[in-house]
N, C-alpha and C positions, 0 to 999 in steps of 0.2 A: 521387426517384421519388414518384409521389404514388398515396396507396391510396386507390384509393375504396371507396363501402359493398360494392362485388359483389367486390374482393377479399378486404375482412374479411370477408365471408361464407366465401369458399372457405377463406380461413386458419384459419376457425373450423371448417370440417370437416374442414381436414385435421389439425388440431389434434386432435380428437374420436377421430381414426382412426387417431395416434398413439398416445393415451392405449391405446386398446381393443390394437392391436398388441402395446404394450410390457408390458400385461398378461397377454398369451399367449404370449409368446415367451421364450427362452432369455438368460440372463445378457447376451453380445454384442448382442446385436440391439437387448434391451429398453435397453442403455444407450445405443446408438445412438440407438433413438427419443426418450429422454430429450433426449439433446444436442439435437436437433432439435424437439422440442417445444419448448426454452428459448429458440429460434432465435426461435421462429412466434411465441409469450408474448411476447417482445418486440419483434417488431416488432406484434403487434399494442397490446403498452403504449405504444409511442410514438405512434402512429398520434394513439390516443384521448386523449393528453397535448397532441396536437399539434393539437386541434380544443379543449381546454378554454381 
C-alpha cells in the first residue's frame, strides 16, 4: 500500500484525536485508543523510514 502526504496528514489527525479521546475517557476505552494509536505511530514510522 503506498501512503502518500494526504494520507499522513489524515493519520496525523487521527492520531491527534486519539490522543484527546484517550485522555477523557474511561480505563477500556482509553486503552483501546492506546492500542490504536500504536497502530497509526507506526505505520506512520514506517512510511517516513521508507522515504529516508
Amino acid at each position: 500500500m503506498t501512503v502518500d502526504e494526504r494520507i499522513q496528514r489524515r493519520l496525523a489527525d487521527i492520531r491527534v484525536a486519539l490522543i484527546g479521546k484517550q485522555a477523557e475517557s474511561e480505563a477500556p476505552v482509553a486503552a483501546y485508543c492506546e492500542r490504536l494509536n500504536r497502530l497509526v505511530s507506526a505505520v506512520l514510522t514506517e512510511t517516513h523510514v521508507g522515504r529516508a
